[in-house]
NUBALO-286917 format. One line per 10 residues: number of its first residue (from 1); their letters; for each residue x, y, z of C-alpha. Coordinates in pm, whole numbers. Layout:
NUM> a> X/Y/Z; ...
This chain:
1> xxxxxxxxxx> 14795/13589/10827; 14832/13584/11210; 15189/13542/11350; 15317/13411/11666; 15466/13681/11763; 15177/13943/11823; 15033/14214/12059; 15403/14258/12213; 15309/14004/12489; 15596/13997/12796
11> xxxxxxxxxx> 15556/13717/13037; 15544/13830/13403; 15874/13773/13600; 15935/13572/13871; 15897/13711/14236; 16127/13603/14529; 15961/13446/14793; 16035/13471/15116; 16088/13092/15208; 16337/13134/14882
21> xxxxxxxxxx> 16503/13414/15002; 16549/13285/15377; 16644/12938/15232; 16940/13139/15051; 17080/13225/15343; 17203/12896/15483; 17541/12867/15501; 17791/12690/15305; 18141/12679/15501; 18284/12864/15207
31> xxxxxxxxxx> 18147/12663/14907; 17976/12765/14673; 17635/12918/14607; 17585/12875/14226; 17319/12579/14153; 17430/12595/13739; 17760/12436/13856; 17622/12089/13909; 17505/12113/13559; 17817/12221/13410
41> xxxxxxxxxx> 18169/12091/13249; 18367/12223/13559; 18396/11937/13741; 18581/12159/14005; 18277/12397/14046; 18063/12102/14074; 18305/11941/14370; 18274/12278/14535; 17883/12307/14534; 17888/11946/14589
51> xxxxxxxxxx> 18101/11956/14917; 17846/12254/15062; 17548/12104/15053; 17683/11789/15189; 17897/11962/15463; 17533/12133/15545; 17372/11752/15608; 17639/11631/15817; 17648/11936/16055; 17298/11893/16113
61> xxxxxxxxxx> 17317/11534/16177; 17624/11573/16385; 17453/11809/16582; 17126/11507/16674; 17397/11224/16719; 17563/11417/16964; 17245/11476/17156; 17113/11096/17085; 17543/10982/17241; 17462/11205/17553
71> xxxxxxxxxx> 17128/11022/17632; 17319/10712/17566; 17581/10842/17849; 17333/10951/18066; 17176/10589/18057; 17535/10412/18151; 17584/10668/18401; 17267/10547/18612; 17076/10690/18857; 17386/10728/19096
81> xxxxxxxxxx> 17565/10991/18885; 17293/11084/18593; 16965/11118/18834; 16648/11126/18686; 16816/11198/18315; 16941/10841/18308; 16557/10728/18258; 16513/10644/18656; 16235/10762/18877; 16295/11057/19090
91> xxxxxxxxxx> 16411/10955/19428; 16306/11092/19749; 16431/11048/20110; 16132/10928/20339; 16046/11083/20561; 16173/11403/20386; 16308/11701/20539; 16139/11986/20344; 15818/11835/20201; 15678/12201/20073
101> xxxxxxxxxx> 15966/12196/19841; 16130/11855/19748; 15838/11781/19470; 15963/12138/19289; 16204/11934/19033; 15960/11677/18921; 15738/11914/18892; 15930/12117/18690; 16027/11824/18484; 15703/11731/18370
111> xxxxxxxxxx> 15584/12087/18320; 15861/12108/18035; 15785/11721/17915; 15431/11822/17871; 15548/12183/17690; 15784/11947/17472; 15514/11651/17365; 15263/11957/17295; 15517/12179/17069; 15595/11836/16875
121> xxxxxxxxxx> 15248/11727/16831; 15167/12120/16696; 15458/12134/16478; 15348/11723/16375; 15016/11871/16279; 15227/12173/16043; 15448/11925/15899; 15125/11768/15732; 14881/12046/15664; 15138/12297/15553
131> xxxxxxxxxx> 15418/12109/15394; 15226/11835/15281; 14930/12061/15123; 15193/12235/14972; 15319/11952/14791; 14973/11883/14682; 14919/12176/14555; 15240/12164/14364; 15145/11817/14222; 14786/11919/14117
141> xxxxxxxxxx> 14937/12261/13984; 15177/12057/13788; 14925/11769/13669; 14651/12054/13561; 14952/12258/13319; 15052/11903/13212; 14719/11774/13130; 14672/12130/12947; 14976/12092/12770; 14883/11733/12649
151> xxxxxxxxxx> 14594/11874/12523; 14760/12166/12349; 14999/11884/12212; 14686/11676/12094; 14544/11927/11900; 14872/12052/11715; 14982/11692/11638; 14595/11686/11494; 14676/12003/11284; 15021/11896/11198
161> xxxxxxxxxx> 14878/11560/11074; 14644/11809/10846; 14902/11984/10777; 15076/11676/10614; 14803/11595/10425; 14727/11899/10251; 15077/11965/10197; 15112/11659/9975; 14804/11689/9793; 14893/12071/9772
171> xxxxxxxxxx> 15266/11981/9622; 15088/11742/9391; 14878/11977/9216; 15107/12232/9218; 15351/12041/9009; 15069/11975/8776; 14986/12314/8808; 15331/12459/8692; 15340/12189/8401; 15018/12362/8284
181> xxxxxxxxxx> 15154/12654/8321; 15491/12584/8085; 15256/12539/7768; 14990/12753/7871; 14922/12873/7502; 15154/12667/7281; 14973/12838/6947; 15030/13191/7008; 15297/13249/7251; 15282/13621/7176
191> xxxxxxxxxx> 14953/13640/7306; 14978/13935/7499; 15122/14153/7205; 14810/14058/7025; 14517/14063/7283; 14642/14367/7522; 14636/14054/7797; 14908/14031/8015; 14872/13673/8123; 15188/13523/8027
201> xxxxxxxxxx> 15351/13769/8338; 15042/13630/8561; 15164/13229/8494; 15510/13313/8541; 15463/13444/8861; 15205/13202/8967; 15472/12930/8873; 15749/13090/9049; 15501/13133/9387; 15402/12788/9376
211> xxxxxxxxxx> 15783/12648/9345; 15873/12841/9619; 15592/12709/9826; 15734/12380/9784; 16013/12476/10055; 15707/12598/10304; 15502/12278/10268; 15876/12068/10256; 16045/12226/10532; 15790/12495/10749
221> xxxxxxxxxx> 15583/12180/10837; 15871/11945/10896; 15999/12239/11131; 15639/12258/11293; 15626/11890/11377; 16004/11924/11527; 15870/12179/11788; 15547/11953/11871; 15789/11666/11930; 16001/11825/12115
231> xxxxxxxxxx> 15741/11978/12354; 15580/11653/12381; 15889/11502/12540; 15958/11765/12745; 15564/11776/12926; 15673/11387/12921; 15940/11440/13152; 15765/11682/13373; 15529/11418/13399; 15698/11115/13485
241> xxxxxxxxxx> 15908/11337/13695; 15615/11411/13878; 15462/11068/13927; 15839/10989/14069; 15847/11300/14348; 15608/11123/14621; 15584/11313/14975; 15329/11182/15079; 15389/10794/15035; 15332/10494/15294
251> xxxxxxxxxx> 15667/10620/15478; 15525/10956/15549; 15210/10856/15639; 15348/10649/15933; 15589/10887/16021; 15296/11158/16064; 15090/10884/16255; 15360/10764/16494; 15409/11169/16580; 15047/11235/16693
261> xxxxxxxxxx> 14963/10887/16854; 15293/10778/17024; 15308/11113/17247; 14950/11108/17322; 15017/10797/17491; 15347/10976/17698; 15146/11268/17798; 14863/11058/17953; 15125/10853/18132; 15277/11196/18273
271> xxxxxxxxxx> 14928/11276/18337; 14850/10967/18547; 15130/11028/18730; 15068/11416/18826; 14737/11298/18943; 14938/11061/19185; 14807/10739/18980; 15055/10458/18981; 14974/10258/18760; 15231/9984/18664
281> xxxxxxxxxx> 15115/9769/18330; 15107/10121/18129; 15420/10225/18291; 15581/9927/18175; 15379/9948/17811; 15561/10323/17815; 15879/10177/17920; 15836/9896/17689; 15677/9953/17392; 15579/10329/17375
291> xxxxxxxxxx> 15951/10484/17459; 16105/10234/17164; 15876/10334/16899; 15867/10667/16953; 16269/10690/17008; 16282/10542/16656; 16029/10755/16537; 16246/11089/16644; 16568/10947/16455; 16337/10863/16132
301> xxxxxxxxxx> 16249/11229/16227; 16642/11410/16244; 16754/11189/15942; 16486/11313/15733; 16544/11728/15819; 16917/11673/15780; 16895/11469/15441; 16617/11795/15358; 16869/12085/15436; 17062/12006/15119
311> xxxxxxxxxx> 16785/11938/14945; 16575/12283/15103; 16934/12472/14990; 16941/12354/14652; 16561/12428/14565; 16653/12841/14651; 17005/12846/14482; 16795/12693/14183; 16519/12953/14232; 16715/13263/14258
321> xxxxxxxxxx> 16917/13186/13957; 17274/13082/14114; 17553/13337/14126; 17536/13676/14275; 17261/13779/14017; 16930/13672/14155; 16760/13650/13837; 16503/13341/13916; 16452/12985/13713; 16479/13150/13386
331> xxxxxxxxxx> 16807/13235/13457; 16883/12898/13566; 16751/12737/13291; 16937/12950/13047; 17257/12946/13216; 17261/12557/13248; 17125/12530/12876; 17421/12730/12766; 17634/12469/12985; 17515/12184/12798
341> xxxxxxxxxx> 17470/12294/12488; 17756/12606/12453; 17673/12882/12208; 17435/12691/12012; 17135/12912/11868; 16931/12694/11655; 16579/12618/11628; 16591/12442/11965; 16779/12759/12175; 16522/13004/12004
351> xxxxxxxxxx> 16194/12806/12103; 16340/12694/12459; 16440/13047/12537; 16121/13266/12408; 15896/13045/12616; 16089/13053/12915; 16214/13424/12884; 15922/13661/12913; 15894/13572/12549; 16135/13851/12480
361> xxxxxxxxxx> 16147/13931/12044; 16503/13820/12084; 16441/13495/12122; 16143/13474/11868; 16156/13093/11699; 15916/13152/11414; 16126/13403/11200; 16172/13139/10923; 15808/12994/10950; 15670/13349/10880
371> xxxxxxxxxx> 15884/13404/10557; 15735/13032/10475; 15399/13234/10579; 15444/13470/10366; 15579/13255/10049; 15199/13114/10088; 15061/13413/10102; 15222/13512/9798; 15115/13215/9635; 14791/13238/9674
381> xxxxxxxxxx> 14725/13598/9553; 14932/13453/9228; 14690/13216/9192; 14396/13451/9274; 14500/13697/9018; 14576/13383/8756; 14211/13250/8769; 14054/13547/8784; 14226/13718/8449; 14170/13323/8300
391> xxxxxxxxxx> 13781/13374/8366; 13761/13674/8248; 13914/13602/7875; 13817/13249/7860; 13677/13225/7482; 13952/13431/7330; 14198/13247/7518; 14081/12933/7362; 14059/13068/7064; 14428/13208/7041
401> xxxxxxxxxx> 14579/12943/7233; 14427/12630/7035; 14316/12488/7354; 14070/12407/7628; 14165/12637/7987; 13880/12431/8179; 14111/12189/8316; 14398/12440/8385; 14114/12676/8598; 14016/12368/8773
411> xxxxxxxxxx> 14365/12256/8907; 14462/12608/8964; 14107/12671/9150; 14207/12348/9408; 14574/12425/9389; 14451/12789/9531; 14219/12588/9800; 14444/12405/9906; 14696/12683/9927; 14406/12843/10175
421> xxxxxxxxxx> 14355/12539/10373; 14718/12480/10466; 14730/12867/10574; 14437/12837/10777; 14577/12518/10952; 14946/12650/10976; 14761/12979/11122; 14581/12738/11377; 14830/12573/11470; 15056/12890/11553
431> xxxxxxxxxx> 14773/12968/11728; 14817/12704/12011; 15210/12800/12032; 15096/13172/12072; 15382/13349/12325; 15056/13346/12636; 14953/12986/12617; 15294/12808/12617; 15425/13073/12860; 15143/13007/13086
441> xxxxxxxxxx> 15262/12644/13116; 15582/12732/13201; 15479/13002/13455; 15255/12770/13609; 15478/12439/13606; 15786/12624/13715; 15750/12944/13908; 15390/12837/14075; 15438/12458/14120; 15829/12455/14130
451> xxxxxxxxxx> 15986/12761/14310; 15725/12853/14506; 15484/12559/14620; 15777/12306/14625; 16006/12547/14834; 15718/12619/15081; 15636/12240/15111; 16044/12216/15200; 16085/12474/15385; 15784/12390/15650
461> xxxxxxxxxx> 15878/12035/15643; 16212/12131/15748; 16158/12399/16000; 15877/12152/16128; 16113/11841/16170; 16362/12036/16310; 16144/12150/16604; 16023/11791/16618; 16356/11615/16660; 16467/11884/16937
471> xxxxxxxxxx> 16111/11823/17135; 16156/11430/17068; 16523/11462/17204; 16401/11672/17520; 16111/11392/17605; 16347/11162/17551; 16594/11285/17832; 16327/11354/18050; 16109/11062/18030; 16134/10966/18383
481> xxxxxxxxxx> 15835/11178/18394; 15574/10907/18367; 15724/10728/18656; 15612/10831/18985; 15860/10913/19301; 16076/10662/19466; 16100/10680/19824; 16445/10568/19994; 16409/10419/20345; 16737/10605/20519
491> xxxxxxxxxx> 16727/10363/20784; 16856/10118/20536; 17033/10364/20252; 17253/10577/20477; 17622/10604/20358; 17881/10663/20616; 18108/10973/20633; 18410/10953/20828; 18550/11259/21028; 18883/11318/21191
501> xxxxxxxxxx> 18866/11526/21521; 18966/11412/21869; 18874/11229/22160; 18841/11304/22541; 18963/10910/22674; 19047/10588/22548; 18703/10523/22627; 18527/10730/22421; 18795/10585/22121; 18649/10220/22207
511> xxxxxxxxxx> 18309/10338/22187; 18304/10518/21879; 18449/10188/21677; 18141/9989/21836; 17944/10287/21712; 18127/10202/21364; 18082/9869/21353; 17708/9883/21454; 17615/10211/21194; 17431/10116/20890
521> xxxxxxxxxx> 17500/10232/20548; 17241/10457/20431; 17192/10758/20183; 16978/11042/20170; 16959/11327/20443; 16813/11256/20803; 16457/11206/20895; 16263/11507/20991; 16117/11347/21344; 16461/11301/21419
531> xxxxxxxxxx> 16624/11628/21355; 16580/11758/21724; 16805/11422/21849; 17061/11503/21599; 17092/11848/21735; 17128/11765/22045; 17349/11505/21984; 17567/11755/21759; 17576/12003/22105; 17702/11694/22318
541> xxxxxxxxxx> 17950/11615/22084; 18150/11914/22057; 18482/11884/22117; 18693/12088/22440; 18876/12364/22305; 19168/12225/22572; 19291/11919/22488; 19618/11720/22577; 19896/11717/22263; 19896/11367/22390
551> xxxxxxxxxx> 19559/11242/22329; 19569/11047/21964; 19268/11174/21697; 18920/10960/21686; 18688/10920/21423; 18322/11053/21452; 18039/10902/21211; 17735/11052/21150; 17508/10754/21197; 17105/10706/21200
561> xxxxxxxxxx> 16948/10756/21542; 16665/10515/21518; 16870/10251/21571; 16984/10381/21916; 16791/10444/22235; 16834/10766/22353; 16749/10812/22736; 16662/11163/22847; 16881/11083/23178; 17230/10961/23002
571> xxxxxxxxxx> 17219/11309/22876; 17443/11528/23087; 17250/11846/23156; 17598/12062/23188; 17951/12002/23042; 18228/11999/23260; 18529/12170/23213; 18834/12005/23065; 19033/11780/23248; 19410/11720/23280
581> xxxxxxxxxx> 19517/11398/23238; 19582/11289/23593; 19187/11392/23692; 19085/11234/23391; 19225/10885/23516; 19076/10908/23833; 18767/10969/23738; 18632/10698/23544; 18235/10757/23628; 18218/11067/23417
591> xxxxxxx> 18420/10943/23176; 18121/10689/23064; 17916/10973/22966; 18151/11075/22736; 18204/10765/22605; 17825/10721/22492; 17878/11069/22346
């Protein structure tokens, strides 16, 4: 007879991996670590695990609306206050003072839009082949130990159905048998004093095997079936658990497509631009159409990472076993089946618990099916020896007994066949729930498919979205990139600064209000081919060191000189000393060169 429970086979352990392990490590605020809480009676334990993994989602989301609210400033701000991060052009005086180095910034802006759209469109292409493969390969990990499982199912319910059937025909002729047995020689019941054959001993005990076997084929099959069931509905809800988990659905799939095309379309915009191509209809289809989609496209993007942190943190808590004991998914499972169920050890505890324990002898379910193994066994050496000593003393049998023993050695012959065929299909059957196969599911389903492709698939997806939303954020900010330089005409953009300092004659006070009235409001710095007029204009202007407490203040603008004619011979060549105020009334001739001053 072959048990179960054979060749001391241990299942292998579970390994940490390091996308587990680094997973583990994301904080909680002071919660809770222990995954078994959820699935527990403490409804406070299950608040406090709760509350951590949902305080992780909102601090990452916090972190991208903040961001997203800044860009939204920026925008209200406008290109007065904000610049080029409100989403405007770059603007440039023309003509510009210092040409070698007033295209630096844009420069620099693009450089790091480029280095932005080509980190996201790397970390787009990891998001897919290495969180999405993992997935896949969790999925068709999963499918190939369910499909073996359904197959392993398949062929015990087969040999339980056997089972059935040559249990009943079994307990039918071994009631027959045992009636047989009762008036085995009804003549000479002291047979064996009188022959030297000890066969009345030989029927007892083959009577008392084959009531006892009714409890094997009654209860040991019943108890067989109960197992199949039960391992039939749990494969069951792997499998439509499965079927429910899709990654890599229609959402996904555009999500994955709007992150390699939309930037491709930014970075040749950017590129146009840096290769001083203005080209308005695709700066407006940026502006447009491009910039919305691709904005929406990076929120999709930071909604799904922070909804995945949680989800990232609870795959590892469940992996390394909750607690402070990192003792993998078994110890999950044990310590939440022990939630839900308490200190129950039946049939169900025992066969959950070898399979998913290293198959450790404490947990061993088939105890009671091998003492039902071995009433069978019993039963049919019984019947063995009964035939066998009936054969051999046939004729005086028959003639001390008064009777015919055909028909008793031909039910005891197919009682004893049938005995063999419900061992061999028991043994089969056994077989399939050997400690390697069923353990190999679980391995395969759980630490394989589960805790180690699953938590890959999460963890790149996460790291990978992260990166993205940052990069999306950044070319977001900065996407006055694709536009090319604005130049401001200063002649027409100049803004006036006032300046309080003083004034050599009432003359000079009347011309510096026409001045006022005539200067144009403009903004930006001065022209370059007029920089050596405003120097000299800034020497001419400088105000006497002696001047009368008497004279009141004037106001001095800076002001554009292309819109006054400068004449080499207003200019005064040499500045004459100050003057008191009784020269400076007398002499009213000099006093109109300072006035044009």
């Amino acid at each position: 007879m072959l048990s179960s429970h054979e060749d001391g086979y241990l299942g292998p352990a579970y390994e940490l991996t390091s996308a587990v392990v680094n997973l583990r490590k994301l904080p909680r605020f002071g919660y809770g670590y222990d995954f078994t809480a959820v699935l527990s009676s403490d409804q406070a334990a299950q608040v406090d695990y709760t509350t951590g993994l949902v305080a992780l989602c909102i601090f990452l989301l916090i972190f991208f609306l903040m961001w997203s609210s800044l860009l939204v400033v920026f925008k209200i701000m406008g290109p007065g206050n904000a610049g080029f991060l409100s989403g405007h052009p770059f603007l440039i005086p023309d003509p510009v003072d210092d040409e070698k180095n007033i295209h630096k910034r844009p420069l620099r802006v693009r450089i790091v839009f480029l280095v932005a759209s080509v980190l996201l469109m790397i970390f787009a292409f990891l998001f897919v082949v290495l969180g999405v493969s993992n997935v896949n390969n969790a999925t068709t990990t999963m499918g190939k130990s369910i499909q073996t499982g359904e197959e392993l199912m398949q062929y015990t319910k087969e040999i339980a159905s056997v089972l059935a059937e040559v249990g009943s025909k079994s307990m039918e002729l071994r009631d027959s048998a045992v009636k047989e047995i009762k008036n085995f020689c009804p003549d000479n019941p002291n047979i064996a004093e009188m022959t030297g054959i000890d066969i009345i001993p030989i029927a007892e005990k083959a009577k008392s095997d084959l009531t006892m076997l009714a409890t094997f084929i009654s209860q040991g099959i019943e108890t067989l079936k109960e197992s199949v069931t039960m391992v039939g509905a749990f494969l069951d809800d792997v499998d439509n658990g499965v079927e429910s988990i899709d990654f890599w659905g229609w959402q996904m799939k555009i999500l994955a497509a709007c992150l390699f095309i939309l930037p491709s379309f930014l970075i040749i915009g950017v590129g146009l631009v840096m290769l001083d191509l203005d080209v308005k209809p695709y700066q407006k289809a940026l502006t447009y159409g491009i910039m919305p989609l691709f904005t929406i496209t990076v929120i999709a993007t930071y909604v799904f990472c922070s909804v995945t942190l949680p989800l990232a943190a609870a795959s590892s808590d469940a992996c390394t076993g909750g607690g402070q004991v990192y003792g993998g998914p078994d110890d999950t499972l044990l310590t939440v089946y022990r939630n839900l169920k308490g200190d129950d050890t039946g049939i169900l505890f025992l066969f959950v618990m070898f399979y998913t324990q290293q198959c450790l002898p404490k947990y061993y379910p088939f105890e009671t099916l091998d003492r039902y193994f071995g009433d069978l066994e019993t039963a049919i050496t019984s019947t063995d020896s009964f035939v066998e000593t009936i054969g051999n003393n046939l004729s005086l049998l028959e003639q001390q007994c008064g009777r015919q023993f055909n028909g008793v050695l031909k039910l005891i012959e197919d009682t004893n066949l049938n005995l063999r065929v419900l061992e061999e299909q028991a043994n089969l059957a056994l077989d399939l729930f050997q400690c390697k196969n069923v353990n190999d599911l679980y391995v395969n389903t759980v630490h394989e498919a589960g805790c180690t492709y699953t938590v890959n698939a999460i963890a790149w997806m996460l790291a990978c979205s992260i990166i993205i939303s940052i990069c999306g954020l950044i070319m977001i900010m900065l996407r006055s990139s694709y536009y090319p330089e604005q130049y401001l005409a200063l002649s027409s953009e100049w803004n006036t600064k006032p300046t309080a300092t003083s004034s050599a004659s009432d003359e000079s006070r009347s011309s510096n209000s026409i001045n006022e009235e005539n200067a144009p409001e403009t903004r930006g710095s001065p022209s370059r081919k007029s920089s050596m007029d405003i120097q000299s204009s800034q020497q001419l202007s400088e105000i006497p060191q002696s001047v009368p407490p008497s004279t009141p203040p004037r106001m001095l603008f800076e002001f554009n000189l292309d819109s006054v004619e400068c004449s080499p011979d207003r200019i005064p060549q040499q500045r004459s000393p100050p003057m008191s105020p009784t020269s400076r009334n007398t002499n009213n001739d000099d006093d109109d060169d300072d006035v044009w001053l």
